[in-house]
C-alpha positions as CSV (number, residue, x, y, z in Angstrom):
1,X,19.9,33.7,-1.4
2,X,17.4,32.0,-4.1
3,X,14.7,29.8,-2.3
4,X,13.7,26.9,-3.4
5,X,10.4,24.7,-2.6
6,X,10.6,20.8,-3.4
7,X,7.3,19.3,-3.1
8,X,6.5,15.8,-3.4
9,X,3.7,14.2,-5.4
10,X,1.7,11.6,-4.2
11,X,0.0,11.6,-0.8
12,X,2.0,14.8,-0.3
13,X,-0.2,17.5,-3.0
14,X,-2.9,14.2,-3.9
15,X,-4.6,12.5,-1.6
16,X,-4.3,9.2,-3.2
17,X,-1.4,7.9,-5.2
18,X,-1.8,8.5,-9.3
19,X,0.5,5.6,-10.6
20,X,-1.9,3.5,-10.5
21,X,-5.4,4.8,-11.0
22,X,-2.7,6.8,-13.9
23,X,-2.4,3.3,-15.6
24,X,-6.3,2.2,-15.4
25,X,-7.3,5.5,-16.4
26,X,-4.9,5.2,-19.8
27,X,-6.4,1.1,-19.9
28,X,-10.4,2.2,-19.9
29,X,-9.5,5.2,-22.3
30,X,-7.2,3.6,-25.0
31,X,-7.7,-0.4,-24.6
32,X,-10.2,-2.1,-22.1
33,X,-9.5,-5.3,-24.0
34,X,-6.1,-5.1,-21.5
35,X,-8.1,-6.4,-18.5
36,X,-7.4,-9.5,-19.6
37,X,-4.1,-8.9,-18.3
38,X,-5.5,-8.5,-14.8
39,X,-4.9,-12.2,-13.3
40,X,-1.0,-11.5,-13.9
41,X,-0.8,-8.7,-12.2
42,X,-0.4,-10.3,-8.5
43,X,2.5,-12.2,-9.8
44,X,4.4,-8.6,-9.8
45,X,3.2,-7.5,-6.8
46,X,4.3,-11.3,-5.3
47,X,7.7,-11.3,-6.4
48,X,8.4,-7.6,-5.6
49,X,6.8,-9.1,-1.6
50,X,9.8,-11.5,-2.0
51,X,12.4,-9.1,-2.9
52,X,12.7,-11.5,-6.1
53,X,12.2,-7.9,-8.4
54,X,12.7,-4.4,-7.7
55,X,10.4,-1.7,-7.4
56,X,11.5,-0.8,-10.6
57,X,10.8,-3.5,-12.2
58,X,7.4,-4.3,-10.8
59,X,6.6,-0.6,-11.9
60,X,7.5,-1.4,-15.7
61,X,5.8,-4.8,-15.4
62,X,2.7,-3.1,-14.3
63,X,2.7,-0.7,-17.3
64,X,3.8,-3.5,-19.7
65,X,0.0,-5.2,-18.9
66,X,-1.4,-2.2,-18.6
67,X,-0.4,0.3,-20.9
68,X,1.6,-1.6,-23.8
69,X,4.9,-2.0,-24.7
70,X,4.8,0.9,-27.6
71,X,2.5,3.5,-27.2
72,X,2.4,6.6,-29.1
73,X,3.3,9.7,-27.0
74,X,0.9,11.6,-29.4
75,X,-2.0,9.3,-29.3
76,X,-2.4,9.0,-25.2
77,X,-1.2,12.7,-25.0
78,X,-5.2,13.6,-24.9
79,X,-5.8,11.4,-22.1
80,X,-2.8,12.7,-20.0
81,X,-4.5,15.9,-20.0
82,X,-8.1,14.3,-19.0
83,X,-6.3,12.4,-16.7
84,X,-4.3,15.4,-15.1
85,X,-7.5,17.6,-15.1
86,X,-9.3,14.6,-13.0
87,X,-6.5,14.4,-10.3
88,X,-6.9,18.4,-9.8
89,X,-10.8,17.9,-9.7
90,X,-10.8,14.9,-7.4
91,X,-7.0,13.4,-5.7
92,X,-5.7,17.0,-4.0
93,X,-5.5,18.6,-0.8
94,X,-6.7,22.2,-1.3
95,X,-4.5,23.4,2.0
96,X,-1.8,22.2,-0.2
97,X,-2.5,24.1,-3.3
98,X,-2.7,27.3,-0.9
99,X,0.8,26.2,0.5
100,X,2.0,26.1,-2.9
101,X,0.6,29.1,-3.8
102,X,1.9,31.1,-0.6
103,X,5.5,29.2,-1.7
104,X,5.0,31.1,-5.0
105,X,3.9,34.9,-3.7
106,X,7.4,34.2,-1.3
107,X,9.1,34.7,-4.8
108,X,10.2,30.8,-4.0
109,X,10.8,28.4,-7.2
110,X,8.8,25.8,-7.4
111,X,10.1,22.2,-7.3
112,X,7.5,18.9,-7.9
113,X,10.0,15.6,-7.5
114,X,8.3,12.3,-7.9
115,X,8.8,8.9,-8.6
116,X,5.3,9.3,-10.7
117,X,6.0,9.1,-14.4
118,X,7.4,12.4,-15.7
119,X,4.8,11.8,-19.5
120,X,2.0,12.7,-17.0
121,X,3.5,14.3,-14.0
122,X,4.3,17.4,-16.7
123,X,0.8,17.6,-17.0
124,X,-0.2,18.2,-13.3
125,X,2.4,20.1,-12.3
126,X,1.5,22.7,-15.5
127,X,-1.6,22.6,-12.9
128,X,-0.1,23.8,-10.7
129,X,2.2,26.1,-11.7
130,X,5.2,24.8,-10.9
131,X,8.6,25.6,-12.3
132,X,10.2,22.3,-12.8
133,X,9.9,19.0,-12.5
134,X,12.1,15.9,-11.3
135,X,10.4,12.4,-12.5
136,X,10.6,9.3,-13.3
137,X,11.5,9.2,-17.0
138,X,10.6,6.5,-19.2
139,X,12.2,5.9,-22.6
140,X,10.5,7.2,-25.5
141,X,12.0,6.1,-29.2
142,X,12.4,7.3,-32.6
143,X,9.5,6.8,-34.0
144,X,7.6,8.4,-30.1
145,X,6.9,5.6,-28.7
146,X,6.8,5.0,-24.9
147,X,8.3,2.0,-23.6
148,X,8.4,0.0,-20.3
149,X,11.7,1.1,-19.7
150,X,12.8,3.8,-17.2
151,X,15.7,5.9,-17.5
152,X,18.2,6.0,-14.8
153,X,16.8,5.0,-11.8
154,X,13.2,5.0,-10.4
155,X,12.8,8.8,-8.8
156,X,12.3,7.4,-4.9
157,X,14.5,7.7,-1.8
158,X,18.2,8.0,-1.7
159,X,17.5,7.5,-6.1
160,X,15.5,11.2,-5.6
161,X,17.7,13.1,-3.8
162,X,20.4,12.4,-6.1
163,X,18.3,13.5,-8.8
164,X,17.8,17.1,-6.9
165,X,21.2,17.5,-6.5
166,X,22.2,16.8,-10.3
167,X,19.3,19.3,-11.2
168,X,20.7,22.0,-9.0
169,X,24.1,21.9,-10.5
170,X,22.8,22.0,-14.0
171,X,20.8,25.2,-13.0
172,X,24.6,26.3,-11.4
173,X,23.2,26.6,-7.6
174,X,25.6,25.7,-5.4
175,X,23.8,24.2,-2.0
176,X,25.3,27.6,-0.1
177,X,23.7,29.9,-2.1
178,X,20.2,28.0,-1.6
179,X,17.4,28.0,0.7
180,X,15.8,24.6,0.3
181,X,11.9,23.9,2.0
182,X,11.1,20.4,1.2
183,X,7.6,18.6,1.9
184,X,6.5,15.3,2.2
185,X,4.2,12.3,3.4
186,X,6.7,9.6,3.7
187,X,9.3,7.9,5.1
188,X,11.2,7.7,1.8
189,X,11.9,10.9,1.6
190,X,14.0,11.5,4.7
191,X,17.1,12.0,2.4
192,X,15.6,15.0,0.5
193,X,13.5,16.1,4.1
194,X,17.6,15.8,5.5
195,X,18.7,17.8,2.8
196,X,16.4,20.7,3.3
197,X,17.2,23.7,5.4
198,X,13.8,23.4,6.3
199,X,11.8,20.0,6.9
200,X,7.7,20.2,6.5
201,X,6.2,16.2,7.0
202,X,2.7,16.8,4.9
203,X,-0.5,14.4,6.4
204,X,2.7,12.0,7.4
205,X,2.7,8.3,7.2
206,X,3.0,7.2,11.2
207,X,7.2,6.2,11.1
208,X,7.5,9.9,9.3
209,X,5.2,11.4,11.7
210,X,7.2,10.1,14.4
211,X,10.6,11.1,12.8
212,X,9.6,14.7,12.3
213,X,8.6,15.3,16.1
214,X,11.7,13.5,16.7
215,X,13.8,16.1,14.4
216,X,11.2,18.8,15.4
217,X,10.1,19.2,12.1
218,X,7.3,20.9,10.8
219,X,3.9,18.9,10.8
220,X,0.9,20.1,8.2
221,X,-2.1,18.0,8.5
222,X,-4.0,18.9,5.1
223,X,-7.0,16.6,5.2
């Protein structure tokens, strides 16, 4: 039976989220004249309060402001890389990076799914060594430029698991033949956490926390 370890991202290997602090740190690198754009940014934030936008769309909106409309892949590729070497130095658990690297010795595969932005997302989990990756993916077009648009659906909740199980039939695993371990921090991620054989709630948000000693799951406090 192959085994499988699906890790998520953000408050689950970091400590602090990286969409963000991903979208300053590409602002203050390539174009500081962007903070201008800062006074719109509550009005995402406000209307994604009010259910008046998804979380899609307040994600694109954000990057819009922050990032550009067309950016060259090839011109912010540098500061990915900065970027991804600062969330290894500074935004992650170490416990975690020895869980992953136990996962690994077990002769497990190595999963990262995130709704983090696959263009820097590649970057950490090189990192870390994992084997493949399940983002966010934004559009980039003919002439490599990235643009405020994401492709399919936002990687998060019920949106995430769907995208596991698409990636395990294009690798041909059928879910019997599999021996899935699946960690996280939050309450979104009960549908992949439900889909693993085995259930590991990482530093859990409270309602998570309360689920997994509910569902007996395993609890790994890595702070």
């Amino acid at each position: 039976m192959k085994k499988i370890s699906i890790y998520d991202m953000d408050r689950t290997i970091t400590i602090r989220g990286t969409y963000t602090p991903f979208l300053f740190h590409m602002l203050f690198a390539r174009a500081p004249w962007r903070l201008i754009f800062m006074p719109l940014l509550p009005f995402g934030f406000i209307a994604y309060g009010l259910k008046l936008i998804s979380r899609e769309a307040l994600k694109t909106y954000n990057q819009r402001l922050l990032l550009g409309s067309r950016v060259s892949i090839a011109k912010i590729t540098p500061h990915i890389e900065r970027y991804a070497d600062k969330v290894m130095r500074s935004n992650s658990y170490a416990k975690a990076i020895k869980q992953i690297e136990a996962d690994r010795a077990e002769g497990r595969q190595l999963v990262l799914a995130t709704a983090s932005y696959e263009i820097y997302v590649n970057a950490i989990a090189e990192r870390l060594g994992f084997d493949n990756v399940i983002a966010t993916r934004l559009e980039i077009n003919e002439q490599g430029q990235v643009l405020p648009k994401i492709i399919d659906n936002n990687c998060y909740d019920d949106a995430k698991l769907d995208r596991i199980k698409t990636f395990l039939d294009e690798q041909g695993l059928t879910r019997d033949a599999i021996h899935i371990r699946a960690y996280s921090d939050h309450i979104t991620d009960v549908p992949m956490l439900e889909y693993a054989d085995e259930a590991v709630a990482t530093t859990p948000s409270l309602p998570l926390r309360l689920m997994a000693k509910k569902r007996n799951w395993k609890i790994l406090d890595w702070n």
